[in-house]
N, C-alpha and C positions, 0 to 999 in steps of 0.2 A: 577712178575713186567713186564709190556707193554714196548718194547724196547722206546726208544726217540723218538721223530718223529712231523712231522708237516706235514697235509695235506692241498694241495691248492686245491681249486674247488670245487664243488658239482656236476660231470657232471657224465654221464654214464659211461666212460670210465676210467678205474681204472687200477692202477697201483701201484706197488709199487717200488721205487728209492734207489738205492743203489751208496753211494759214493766212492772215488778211496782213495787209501792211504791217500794223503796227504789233509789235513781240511775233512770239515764234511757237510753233507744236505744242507747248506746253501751256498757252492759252484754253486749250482744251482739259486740262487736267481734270477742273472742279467737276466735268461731267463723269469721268470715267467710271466711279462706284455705280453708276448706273447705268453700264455698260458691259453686258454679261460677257466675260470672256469667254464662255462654252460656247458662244453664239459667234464672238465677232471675232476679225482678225482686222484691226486697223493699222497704217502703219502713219503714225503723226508724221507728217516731214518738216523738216527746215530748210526754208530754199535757201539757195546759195549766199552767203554774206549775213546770214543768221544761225544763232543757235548754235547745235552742234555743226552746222557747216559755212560756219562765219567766213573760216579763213577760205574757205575756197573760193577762184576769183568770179570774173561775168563770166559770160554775159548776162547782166542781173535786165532779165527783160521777164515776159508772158511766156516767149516760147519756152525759153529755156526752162522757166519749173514742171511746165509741160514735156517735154525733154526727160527732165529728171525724173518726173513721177515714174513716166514710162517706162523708164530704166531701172526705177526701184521696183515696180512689180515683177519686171524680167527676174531680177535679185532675186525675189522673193518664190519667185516659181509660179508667180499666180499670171497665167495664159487671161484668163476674164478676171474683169475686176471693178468696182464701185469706184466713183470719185464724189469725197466729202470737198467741195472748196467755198470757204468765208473770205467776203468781201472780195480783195484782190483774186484771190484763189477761185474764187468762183470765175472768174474772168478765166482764169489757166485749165480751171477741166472744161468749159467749152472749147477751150482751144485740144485739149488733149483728146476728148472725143471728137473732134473732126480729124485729129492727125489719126486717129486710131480708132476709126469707127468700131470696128469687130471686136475690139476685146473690153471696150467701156462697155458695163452690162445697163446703168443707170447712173445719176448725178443727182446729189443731194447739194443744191446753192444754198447757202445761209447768209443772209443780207450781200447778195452778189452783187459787184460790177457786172456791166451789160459787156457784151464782144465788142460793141460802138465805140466813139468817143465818147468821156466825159462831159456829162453839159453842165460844165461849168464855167464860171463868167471870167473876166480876167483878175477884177479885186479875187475875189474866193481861188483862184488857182495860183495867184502871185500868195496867198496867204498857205497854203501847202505847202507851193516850194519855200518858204521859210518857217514852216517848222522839221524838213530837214533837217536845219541848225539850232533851231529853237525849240528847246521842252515847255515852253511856257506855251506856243502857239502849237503843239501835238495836245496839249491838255484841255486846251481852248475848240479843239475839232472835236476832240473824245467826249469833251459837256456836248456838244451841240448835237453830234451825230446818235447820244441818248435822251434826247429831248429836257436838257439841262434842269433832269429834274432825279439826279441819283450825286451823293456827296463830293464837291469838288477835291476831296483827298482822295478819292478812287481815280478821279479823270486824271490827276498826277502821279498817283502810283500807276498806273499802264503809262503813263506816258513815258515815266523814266525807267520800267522796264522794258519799254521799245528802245530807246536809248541806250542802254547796257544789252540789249539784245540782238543787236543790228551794227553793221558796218555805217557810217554816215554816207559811203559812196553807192553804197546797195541799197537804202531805204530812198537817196535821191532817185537813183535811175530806175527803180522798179514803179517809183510814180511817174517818172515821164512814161513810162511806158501802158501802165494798168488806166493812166488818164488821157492817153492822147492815141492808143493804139487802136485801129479799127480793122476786125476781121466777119463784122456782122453777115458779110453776105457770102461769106465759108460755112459760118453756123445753121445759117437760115433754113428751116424744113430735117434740123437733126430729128432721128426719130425716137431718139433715149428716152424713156423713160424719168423724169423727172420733176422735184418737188424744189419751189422756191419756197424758202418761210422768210420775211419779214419781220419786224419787230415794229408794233403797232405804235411807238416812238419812237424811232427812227427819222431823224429830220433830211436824211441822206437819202438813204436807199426806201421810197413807197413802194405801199400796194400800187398808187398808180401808175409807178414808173417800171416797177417790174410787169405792168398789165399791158404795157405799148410796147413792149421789149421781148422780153422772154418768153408769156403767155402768147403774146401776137404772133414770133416768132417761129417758135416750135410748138409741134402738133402735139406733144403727148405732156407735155409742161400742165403742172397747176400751181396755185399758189394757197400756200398757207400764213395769216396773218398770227402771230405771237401775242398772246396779250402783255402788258406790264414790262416791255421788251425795248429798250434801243436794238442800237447796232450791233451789242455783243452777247447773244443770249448764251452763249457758253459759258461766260461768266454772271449775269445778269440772270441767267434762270437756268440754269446746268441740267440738271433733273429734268423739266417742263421735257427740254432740248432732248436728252438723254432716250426720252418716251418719243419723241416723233423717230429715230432712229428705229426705237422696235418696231414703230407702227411703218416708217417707210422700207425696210429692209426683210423682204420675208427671208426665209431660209431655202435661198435659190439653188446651192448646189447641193442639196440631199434627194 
């Protein structure tokens, strides 16, 4: 079975979208008017136990959306191809260009997990594992991780559209996994081409942490800071986001 998925565009430029823990492909929408479809061919996906592919079952891990993506470009007929991944997702196209060096052409991370573990402490990771069950403490990450300075009815509307968006067994295990999994030193020395951007309120994911990580890491990585930006600039600044995509993505296969 084809993972879930929805592609915008019909242009040369292909890619395939990976989403962050919390909701699903459609997280991206508010960007898409400003995403030329002459230009782009993305394919949103939903990993396993979301979205359009809720009900299908695990392994709800890194590899497997990695796995998946892979399989959805096969689908799709695209031989080379881009990988967009936010937050957890960003953790899954490094794993997917190291399983597949030759046909990841570049990687665009938007507020990424590192390939590392999680460095986080034990209160803060016991406080994750329970907003698994709890929308009040997903609402509670979502203020902090946009520098709890955007209206606390938005950090509970995503929270209870992760909620409604997600299996409760596949949003658990995809955090033990995207928080405890280490494959840093499969990644190390990738040669992709690739741009981290940040969101310059971001309480989670820094410019510093992605400067000891990512930038240290690999040799062709830079980083772009967001202004006016948490965690989620696809919702948070859609458009802003919209423009680094034209500006990172020339028109490789013409």
């Amino acid at each position: 079975m084809t993972i879930g998925h929805r592609v915008h565009g019909r242009g040369p430029v292909q890619a395939v979208v990976l989403h962050g823990w919390f909701y699903d492909g459609r997280v991206f929408e508010p960007m898409l008017p400003g995403l030329d479809p002459a230009v782009f061919s993305l394919a949103f996906m939903d990993c396993r136990g979301y979205g359009s592919s809720k009900a299908m079952s695990g392994a709800f891990d890194i590899d497997t959306i990695a796995a998946d993506a892979l399989q959805l470009a096969s689908h799709l007929g695209w031989e080379k191809f881009a990988v967009v991944g936010h937050s957890m997702g960003g953790k899954a196209a490094l794993r997917l260009a190291a399983n597949a060096p030759e046909r990841v052409t570049r990687i665009l991370a938007l507020t990424p997990v590192w390939a590392g573990g999680a460095a986080f402490d034990a209160q803060t990771f016991d406080l994750f594992r329970g907003a698994v069950r709890d929308v009040n403490l997903r609402a509670a990450i979502l203020q902090h991780s946009t520098g709890g300075r955007l209206p606390a009815a938005w950090s509970r509307w995503l929270a209870e559209k992760s909620a409604e968006a997600s299996t409760g067994e596949a949003f658990g295990a995809y955090l033990e996994s995207w928080a405890l999994g280490d494959f840093a030193g499969q990644v190390r020395g990738l040669p992709h081409e690739t741009l981290v951007a940040v969101g310059a309120e971001d309480a989670g994911i820094t410019a510093d942490t992605v400067k000891t990580t990512w930038i240290a890491c690999l040799p062709n990585a830079r980083l772009r800071v967001l202004a006016e930006c948490g965690h989620y600039p696809m919702l948070e600044r859609p458009l802003a986001l919209a423009a680094l995509f034209d500006q990172f993505f020339p028109n490789l296969y013409v």
